[in-house]
C-alpha positions as CSV (number, residue, x, y, z in Angstrom):
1,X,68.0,85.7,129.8
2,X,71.6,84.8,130.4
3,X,73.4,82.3,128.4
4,X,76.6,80.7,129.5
5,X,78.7,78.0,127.4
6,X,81.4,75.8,128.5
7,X,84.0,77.2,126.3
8,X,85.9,80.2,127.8
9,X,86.6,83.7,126.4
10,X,89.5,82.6,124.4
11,X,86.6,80.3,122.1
12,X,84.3,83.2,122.3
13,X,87.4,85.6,120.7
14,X,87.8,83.0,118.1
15,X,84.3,82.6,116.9
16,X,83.5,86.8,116.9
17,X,86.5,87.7,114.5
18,X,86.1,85.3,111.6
19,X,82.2,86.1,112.2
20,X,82.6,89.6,112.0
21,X,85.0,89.5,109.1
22,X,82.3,87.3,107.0
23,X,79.2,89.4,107.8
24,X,81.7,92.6,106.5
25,X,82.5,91.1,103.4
26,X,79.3,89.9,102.6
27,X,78.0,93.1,102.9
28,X,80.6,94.8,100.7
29,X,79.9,92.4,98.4
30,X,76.1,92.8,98.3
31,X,76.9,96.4,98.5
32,X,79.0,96.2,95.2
33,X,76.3,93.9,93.5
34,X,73.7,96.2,94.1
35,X,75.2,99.1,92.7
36,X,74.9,97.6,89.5
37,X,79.1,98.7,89.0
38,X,82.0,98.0,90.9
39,X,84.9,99.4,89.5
40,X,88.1,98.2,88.9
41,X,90.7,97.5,91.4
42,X,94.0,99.1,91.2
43,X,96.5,97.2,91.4
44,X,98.1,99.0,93.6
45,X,95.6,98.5,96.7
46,X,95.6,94.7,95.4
47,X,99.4,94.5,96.0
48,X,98.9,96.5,99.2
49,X,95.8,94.0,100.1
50,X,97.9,91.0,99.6
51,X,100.0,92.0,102.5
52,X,97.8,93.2,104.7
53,X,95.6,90.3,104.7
54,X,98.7,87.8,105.0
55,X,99.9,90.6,108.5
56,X,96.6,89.9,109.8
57,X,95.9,86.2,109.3
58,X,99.7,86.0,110.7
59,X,98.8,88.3,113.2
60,X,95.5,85.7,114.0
61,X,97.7,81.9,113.8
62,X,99.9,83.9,116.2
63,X,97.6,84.8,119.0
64,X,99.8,88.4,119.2
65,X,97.3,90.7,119.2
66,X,93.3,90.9,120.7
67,X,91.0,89.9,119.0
68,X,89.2,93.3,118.6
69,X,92.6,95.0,117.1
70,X,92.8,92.2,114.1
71,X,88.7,92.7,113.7
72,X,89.0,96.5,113.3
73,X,92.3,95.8,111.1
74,X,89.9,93.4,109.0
75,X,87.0,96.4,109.1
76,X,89.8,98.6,108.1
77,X,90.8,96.1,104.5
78,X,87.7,96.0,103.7
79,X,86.7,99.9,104.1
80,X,90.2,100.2,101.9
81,X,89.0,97.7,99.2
82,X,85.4,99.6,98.6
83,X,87.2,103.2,98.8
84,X,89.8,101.8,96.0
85,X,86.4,100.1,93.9
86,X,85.2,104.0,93.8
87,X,88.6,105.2,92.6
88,X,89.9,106.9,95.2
89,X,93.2,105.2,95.5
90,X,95.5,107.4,97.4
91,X,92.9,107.2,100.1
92,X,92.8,103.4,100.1
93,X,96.1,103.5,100.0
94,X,96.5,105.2,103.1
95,X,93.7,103.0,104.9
96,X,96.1,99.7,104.0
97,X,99.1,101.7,105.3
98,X,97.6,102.4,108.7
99,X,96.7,98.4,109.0
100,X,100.5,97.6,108.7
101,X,100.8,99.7,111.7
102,X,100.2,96.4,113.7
103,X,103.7,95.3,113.0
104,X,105.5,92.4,112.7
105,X,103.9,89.3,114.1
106,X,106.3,88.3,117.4
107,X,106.1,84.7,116.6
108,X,103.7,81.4,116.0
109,X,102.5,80.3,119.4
110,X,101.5,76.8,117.9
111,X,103.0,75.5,114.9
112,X,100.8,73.9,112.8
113,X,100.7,70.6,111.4
């Protein structure tokens, strides 16, 4: 059975990535709760966090990038976040680093309101 909507592919691209990004954090999260233990964070991958997530939601208002690169970037924070909750922080580090390899955003398409 074939579905088609009125929206185009750009609406379809819109609705995956925050989609995607919820259904991974949820099950991180579940994934923490269920161990009983999450560790702590280090405060290094939160500093490192804080950026990336600001690079990609820049990345996002500014229409730059596919959609698929920001939703394997987003896959990417979140693999970094559970490596740094089991301690291995070097390795998490380097996970952040490698999202910042999306560089600078060019510029905001739309301004907002």
């Amino acid at each position: 059975m074939i579905v088609r909507t009125c929206a185009g592919p750009r609406f379809q691209e819109r609705g995956v990535l925050p989609a995607l990004a919820l259904v991974a954090f949820l099950a991180v999260t579940i994934s923490a709760m269920a161990q009983g233990q999450a560790g702590q964070f280090a405060r290094e991958c939160a500093l490192k966090e804080t950026t990336v997530i600001t690079l990609i939601e820049d990345h996002g208002a500014a229409e730059d990038l596919p959609a698929d690169r920001l939703g394997a970037a987003g896959l990417t924070m979140l693999r970094a976040r559970l490596t740094c909750y089991e301690g291995r922080v070097a390795e998490a580090l380097a996970l952040y680093e490698s999202i910042l390899d999306l560089g600078p955003v060019a510029s905001l398409r739309r301004q907002r309101p």
